[in-house]
C-alpha positions as CSV (number, residue, x, y, z in Angstrom):
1,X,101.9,134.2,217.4
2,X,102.7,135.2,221.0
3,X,105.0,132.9,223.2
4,X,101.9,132.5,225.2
5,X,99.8,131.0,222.5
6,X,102.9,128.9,221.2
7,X,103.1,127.3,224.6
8,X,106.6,128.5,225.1
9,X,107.1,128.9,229.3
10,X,109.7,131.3,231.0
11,X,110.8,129.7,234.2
12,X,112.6,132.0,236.2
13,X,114.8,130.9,239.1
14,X,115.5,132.0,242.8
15,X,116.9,135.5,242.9
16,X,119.7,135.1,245.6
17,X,123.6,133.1,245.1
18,X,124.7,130.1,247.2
19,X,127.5,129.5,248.7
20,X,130.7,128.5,246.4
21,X,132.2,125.0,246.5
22,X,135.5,123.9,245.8
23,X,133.6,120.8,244.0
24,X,130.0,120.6,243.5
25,X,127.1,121.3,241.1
26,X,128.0,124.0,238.6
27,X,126.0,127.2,238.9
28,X,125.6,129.1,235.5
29,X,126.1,132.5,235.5
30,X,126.2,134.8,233.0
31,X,129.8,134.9,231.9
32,X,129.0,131.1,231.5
33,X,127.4,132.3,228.4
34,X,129.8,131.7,225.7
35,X,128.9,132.1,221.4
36,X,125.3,130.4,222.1
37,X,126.3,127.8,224.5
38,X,126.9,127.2,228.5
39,X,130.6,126.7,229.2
40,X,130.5,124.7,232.7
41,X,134.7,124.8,233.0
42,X,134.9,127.9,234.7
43,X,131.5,128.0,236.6
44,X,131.7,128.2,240.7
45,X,130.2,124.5,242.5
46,X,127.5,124.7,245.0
47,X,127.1,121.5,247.3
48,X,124.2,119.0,246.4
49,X,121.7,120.9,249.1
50,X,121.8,124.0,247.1
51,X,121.3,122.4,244.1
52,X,118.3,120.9,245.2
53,X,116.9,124.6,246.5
54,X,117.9,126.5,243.4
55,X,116.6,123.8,241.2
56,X,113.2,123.3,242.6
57,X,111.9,126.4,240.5
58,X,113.8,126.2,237.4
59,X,115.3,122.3,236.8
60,X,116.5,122.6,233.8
61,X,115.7,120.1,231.0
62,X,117.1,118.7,227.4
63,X,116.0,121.4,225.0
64,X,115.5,124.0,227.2
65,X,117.2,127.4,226.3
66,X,119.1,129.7,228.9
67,X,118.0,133.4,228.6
68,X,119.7,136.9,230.3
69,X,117.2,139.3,231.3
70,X,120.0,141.5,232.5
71,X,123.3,143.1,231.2
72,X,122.8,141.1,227.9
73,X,120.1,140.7,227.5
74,X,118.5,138.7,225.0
75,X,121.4,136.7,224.9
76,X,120.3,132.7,224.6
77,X,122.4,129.7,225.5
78,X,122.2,126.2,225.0
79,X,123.3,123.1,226.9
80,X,123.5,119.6,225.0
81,X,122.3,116.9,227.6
82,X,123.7,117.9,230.6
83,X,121.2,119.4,232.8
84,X,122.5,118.9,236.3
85,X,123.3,122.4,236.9
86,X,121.4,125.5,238.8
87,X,120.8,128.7,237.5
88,X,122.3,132.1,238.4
89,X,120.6,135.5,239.2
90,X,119.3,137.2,235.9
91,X,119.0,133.8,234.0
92,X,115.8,132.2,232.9
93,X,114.6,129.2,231.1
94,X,112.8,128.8,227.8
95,X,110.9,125.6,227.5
96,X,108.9,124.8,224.3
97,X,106.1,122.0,225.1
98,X,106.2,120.4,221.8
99,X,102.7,121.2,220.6
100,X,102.9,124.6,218.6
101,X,107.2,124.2,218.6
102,X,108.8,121.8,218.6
103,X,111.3,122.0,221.6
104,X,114.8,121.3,219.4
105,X,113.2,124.2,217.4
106,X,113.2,126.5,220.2
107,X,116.9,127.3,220.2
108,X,116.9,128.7,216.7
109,X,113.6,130.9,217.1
110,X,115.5,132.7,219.8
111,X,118.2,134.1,218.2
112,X,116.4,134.7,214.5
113,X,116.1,138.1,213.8
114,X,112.5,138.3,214.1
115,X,113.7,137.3,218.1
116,X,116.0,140.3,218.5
117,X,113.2,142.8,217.2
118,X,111.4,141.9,220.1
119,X,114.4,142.2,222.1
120,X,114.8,145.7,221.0
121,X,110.7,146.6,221.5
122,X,111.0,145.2,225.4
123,X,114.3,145.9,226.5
124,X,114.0,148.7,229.3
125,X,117.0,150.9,228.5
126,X,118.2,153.5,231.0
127,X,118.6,151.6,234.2
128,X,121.6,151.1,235.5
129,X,121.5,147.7,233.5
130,X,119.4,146.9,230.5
131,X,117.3,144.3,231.2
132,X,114.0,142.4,230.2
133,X,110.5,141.7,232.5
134,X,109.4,138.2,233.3
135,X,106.3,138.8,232.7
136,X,107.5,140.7,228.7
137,X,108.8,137.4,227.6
138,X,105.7,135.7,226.8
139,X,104.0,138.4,225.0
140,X,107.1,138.3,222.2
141,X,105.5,137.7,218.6
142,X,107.4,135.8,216.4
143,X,106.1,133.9,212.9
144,X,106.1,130.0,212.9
145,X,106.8,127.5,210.8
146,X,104.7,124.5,210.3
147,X,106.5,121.9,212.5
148,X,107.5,120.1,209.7
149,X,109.8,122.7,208.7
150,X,110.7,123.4,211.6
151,X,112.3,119.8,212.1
152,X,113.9,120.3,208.8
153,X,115.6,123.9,210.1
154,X,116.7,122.2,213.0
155,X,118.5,119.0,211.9
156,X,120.3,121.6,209.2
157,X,121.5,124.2,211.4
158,X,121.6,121.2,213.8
159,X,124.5,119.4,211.5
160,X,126.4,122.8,211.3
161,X,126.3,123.8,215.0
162,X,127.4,119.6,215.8
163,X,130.4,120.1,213.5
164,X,131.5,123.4,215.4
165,X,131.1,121.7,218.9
166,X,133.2,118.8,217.5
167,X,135.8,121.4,216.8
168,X,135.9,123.0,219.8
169,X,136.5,120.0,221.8
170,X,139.5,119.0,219.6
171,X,140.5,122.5,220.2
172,X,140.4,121.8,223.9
173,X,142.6,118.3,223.3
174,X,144.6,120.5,221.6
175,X,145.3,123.0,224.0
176,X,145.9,121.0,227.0
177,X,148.4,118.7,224.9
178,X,150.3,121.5,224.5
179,X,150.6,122.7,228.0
180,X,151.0,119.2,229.0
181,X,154.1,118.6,227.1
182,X,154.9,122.4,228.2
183,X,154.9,121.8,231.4
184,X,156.8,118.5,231.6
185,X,159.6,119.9,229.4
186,X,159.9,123.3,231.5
187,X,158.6,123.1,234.1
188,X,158.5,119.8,235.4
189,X,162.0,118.9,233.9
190,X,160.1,115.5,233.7
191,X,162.7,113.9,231.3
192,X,165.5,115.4,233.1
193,X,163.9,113.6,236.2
194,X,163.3,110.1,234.7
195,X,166.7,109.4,233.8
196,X,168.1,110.7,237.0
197,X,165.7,108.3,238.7
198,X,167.5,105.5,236.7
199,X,164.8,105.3,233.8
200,X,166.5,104.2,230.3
201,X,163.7,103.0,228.7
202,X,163.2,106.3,225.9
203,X,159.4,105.8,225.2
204,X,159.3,106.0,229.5
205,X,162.1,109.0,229.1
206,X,159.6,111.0,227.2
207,X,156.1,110.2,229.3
208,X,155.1,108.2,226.6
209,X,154.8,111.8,224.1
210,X,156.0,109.1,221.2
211,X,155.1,105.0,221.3
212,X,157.7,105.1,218.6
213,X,161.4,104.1,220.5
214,X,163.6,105.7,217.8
215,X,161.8,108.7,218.3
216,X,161.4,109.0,221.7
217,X,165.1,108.2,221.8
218,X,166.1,110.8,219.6
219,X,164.3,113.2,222.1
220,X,165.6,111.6,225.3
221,X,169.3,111.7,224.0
222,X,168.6,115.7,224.2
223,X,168.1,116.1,227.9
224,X,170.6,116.0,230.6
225,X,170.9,113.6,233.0
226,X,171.2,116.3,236.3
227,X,170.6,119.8,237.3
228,X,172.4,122.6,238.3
229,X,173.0,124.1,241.6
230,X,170.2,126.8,240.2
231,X,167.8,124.0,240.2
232,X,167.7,123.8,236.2
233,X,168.9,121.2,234.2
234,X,172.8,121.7,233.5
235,X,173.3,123.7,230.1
236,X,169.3,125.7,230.5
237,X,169.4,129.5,231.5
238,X,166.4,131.3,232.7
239,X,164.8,135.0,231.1
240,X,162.2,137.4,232.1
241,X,158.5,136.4,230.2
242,X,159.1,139.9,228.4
243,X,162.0,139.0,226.7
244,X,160.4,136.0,224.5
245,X,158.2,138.0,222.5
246,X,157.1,141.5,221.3
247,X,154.1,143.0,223.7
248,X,152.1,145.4,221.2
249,X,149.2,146.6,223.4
250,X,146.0,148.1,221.1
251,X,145.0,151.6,220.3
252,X,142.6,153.4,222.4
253,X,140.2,153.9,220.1
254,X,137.3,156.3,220.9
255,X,133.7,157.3,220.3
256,X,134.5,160.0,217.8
257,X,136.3,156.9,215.7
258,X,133.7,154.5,215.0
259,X,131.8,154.4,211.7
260,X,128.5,152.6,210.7
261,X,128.9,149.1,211.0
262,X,130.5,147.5,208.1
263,X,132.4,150.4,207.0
264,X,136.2,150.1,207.7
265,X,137.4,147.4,210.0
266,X,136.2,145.8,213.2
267,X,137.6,147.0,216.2
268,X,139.0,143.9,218.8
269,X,137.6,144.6,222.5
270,X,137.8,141.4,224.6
271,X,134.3,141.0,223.8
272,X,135.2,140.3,220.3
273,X,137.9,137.7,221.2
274,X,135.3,135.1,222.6
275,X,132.3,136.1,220.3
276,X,133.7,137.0,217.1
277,X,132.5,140.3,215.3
278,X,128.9,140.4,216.3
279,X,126.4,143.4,215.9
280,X,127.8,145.0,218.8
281,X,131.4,145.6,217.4
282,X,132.4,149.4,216.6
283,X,134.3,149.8,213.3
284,X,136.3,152.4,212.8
285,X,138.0,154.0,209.4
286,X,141.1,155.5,211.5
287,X,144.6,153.8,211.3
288,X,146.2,154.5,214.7
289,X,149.1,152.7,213.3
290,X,150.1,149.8,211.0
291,X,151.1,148.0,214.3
292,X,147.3,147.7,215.5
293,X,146.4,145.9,212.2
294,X,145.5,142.1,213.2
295,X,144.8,139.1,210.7
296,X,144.5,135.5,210.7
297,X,146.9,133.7,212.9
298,X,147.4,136.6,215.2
299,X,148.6,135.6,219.1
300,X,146.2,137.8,221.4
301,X,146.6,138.0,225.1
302,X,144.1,139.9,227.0
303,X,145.5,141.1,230.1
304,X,142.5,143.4,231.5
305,X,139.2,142.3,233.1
306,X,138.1,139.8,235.1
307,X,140.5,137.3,236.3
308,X,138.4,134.4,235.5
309,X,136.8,135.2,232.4
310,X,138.8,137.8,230.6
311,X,142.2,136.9,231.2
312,X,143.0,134.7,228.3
313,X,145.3,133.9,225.6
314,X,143.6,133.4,221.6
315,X,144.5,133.0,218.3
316,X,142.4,135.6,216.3
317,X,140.4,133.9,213.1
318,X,137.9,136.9,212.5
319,X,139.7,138.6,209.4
320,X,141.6,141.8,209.3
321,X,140.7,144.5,212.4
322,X,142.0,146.9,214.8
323,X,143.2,146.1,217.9
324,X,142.0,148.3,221.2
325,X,143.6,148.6,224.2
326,X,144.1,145.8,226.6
327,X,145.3,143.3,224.8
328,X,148.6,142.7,223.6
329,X,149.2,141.4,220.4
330,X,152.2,138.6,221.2
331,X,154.6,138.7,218.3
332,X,157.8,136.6,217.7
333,X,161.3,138.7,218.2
334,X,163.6,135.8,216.9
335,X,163.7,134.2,220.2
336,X,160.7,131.9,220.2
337,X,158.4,130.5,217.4
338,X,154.1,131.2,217.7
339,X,153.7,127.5,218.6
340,X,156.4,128.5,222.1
341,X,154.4,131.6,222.5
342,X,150.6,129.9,222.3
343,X,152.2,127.0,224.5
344,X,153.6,129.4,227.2
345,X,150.7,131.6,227.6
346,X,148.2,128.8,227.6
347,X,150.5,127.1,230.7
348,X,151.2,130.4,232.7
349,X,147.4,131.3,232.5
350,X,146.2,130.3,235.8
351,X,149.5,132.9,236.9
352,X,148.3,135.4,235.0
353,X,144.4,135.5,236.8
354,X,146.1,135.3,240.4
355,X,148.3,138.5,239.1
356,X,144.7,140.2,237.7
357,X,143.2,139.1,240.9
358,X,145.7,140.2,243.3
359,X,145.7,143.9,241.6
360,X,141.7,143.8,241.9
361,X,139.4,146.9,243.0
362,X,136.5,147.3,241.4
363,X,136.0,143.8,239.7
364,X,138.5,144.1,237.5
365,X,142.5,143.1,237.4
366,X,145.4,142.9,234.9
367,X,148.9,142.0,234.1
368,X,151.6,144.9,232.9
369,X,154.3,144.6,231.4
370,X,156.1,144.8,235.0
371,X,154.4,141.8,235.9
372,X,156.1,140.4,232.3
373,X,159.4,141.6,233.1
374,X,159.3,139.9,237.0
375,X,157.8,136.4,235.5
376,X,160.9,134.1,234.5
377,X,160.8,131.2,231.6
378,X,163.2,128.9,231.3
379,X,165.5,128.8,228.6
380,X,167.0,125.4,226.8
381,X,169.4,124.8,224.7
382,X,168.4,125.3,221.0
383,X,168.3,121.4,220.1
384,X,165.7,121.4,222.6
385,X,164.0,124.1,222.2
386,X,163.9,123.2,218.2
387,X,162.2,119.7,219.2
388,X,159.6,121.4,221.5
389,X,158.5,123.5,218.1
390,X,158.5,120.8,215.7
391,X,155.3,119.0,218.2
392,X,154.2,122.2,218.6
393,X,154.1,124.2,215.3
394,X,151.2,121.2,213.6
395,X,149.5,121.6,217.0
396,X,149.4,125.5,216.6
397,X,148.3,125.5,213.4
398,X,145.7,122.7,213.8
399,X,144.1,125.1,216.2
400,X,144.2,128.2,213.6
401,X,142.5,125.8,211.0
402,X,140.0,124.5,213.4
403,X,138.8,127.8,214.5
404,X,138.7,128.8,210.8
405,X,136.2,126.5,210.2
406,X,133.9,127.1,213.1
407,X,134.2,131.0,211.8
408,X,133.3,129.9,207.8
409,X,130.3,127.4,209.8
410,X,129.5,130.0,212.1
411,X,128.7,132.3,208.7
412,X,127.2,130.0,206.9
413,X,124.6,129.1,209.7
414,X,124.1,133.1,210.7
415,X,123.6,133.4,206.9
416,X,120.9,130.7,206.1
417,X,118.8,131.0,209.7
418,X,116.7,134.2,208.7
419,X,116.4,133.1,205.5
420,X,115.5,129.6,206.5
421,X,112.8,131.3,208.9
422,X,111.4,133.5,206.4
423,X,110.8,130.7,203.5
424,X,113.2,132.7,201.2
425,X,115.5,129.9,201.2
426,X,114.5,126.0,201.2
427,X,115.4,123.3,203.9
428,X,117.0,121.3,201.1
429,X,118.2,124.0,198.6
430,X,120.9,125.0,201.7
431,X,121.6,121.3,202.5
432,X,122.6,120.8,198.7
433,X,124.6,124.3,199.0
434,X,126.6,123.1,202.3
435,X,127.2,120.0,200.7
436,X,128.5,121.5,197.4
């Protein structure tokens, strides 16, 4: 059946950017297109006016699916409730109108791999860009369910995809806990601060990190009460960002070294650190050296590409792999633990993109190892800095269990969609296997 005939609409939007905002509306773009979801964080604001234009064509609404016509595309995103946004160049809707599909349903018939066949039939190769016609979208044939099972598919992969999300915003607690208690520490000096302003309360001492007073007073007793002349607390010493860990940046792996997919070992582009090994990822059988080889629980800092969307630290969940250049693998050197390092990198981001942007030309930035060496970190005593990895270490490794999971749910629900599509595996044969 034809998207056409299943009443499935394409909405396009107006082909021209507004004006960025320092607050506003967010306006999705492309690199707002993150694992099958819109990431709003990073997107640039447009004023309310704007949003009212650039929403008059294509208002988005619950259900509906975001689609790239252009450098991915057949890429598809979704967006939970929140539909107060406008849509970039290159970016369509998808909106099911419940009589053929049901409109929950319409998110998982767009990435099923009858979906990408079509994808591969219409896709005009050879331009500048791939890309995909308006007006090729509603011709795409896919089979259909009855609706029944098509609710059934839904609240299943539904459940899985909830249980990621829930994940990922722990992750994001997570994260900015530990660049919160980063930057009071180190940079802020905020218990240093607090008892110099007279403070002896040690729950106050420590911002309230521990409700617990023998604790928090355990911590407090730690810190000094002044600074030196250098503008650090008395007893800390500062070092080059260089110096805390070892910088292995990845192999330069080449066309003549990739394999068939699924041979060898994935090789790690920055592609791969936001989406995971995907159908796009080149393996390769060639060892480069034992030093490429990543695993579970690897610290990866990507320090070429965009400033806003590629510069990033991760913690790599996807499995043993190669790592290509551009991204340094951070490993400890005996000075600081990978709970420091995570913590560090996390805080000094926003440093890092103004670096990358700074050095731009033709889009793209980065950070060398230069820019490592000039970049100072301060340096406490070890009773300190001992404390600061016993809150950070669980945290740490919190996250690498977290994103664990989403990888083992992320399988699971890549592995039962086509089969749940095709009828070769029951609605409630994979709920009692999940469950199991």
């Amino acid at each position: 059946m034809s998207f056409r005939e299943a009443g499935i609409r394409l909405i396009d939007c107006v082909h021209k950017t507004p004006t960025a905002q320092l607050v506003g509306y967010p306006y999705v773009a492309i690199p707002q297109m993150k694992n099958g979801r819109v990431d709003f964080s990073d997107a640039r604001r447009i004023s309310h006016a704007d949003f009212v234009e650039w929403t008059k064509k294509a208002r988005p609404q619950v259900h509906d699916v975001v689609l790239s016509r252009r450098t991915n595309p057949g890429v598809t995103a979704t967006f939970g409730t929140d539909v107060d946004f406008a849509l970039g160049q290159n970016l369509v809707l998808l909106r099911a109108d419940g009589d053929v599909v049901n409109p929950e349903f319409l998110r998982w018939l767009v990435v099923c791999p009858d979906w990408w066949a079509e994808i591969e039939k219409y896709n005009n190769v050879g331009a500048v860009f791939d890309s995909l016609k308006c007006a090729d979208v509603p011709n795409f044939r896919l089979p259909i369910p009855p609706k029944p099972v098509q609710f059934s598919i839904s609240q299943l992969l539904g459940s899985i995809d909830d249980k990621i999300e829930l994940n990922r915003r722990m992750n994001e607690t997570l994260e900015a806990m530990a660049q919160a208690i980063f930057r009071d520490w180190f940079v802020d000096f905020g218990p240093v601060r607090r008892k110099m302003a007279g403070v002896i309360d040690p729950v106050a001492i420590m911002g309230g990190l521990t409700p617990d007073p023998t604790d928090a007073a355990e911590l407090a007793a730690l810190f000094p009460m002044d600074f030196e002349v250098s503008d650090f607390p008395i007893g800390w010493d500062v070092k080059p960002v260089i110096d805390q860990a070892n910088w292995v940046n990845g192999a330069a792996y080449k066309k003549m070294h990739f394999v068939a997919p699924g041979e060898g070992l994935p090789v790690i582009k920055i592609a791969e650190l936001k989406a995971g090994v995907t159908s796009t990822t080149g393996f390769t059988n060639t060892d480069l050296g034992s030093r490429y080889r990543i695993d579970d629980g690897e610290l990866l800092f990507s320090w070429s590409g965009n400033p806003d969307t590629s510069i990033d630290t991760f913690i790599w969940t996807g499995g043993p792999a190669w790592l290509n250049q551009h991204i340094f693998a951070v490993r400890p050197n005996g000075t600081r633990t990978l709970g420091f390092l995570f913590a560090m990198l996390k805080y000094l981001n926003p440093t890092f993109a103004e670096i990358a942007r700074d050095k731009q030309t033709t889009g793209l930035g980065h950070v060398t190892k230069e820019d490592l060496k000039r970049l100072r970190v301060v340096v406490p005593p070890k009773t300190i800095e001992t404390a600061f990895d016993m809150l950070m270490t669980p945290i740490f490794q919190k996250l690498q269990a977290s994103l664990l999971e989403n990888r083992t749910l992320a399988e699971t629900r890549d592995y039962l969609l086509p089969r749940l599509m095709s009828g070769e595996v029951r609605v409630g044969y994979a709920a009692q296997e999940i469950a199991a």
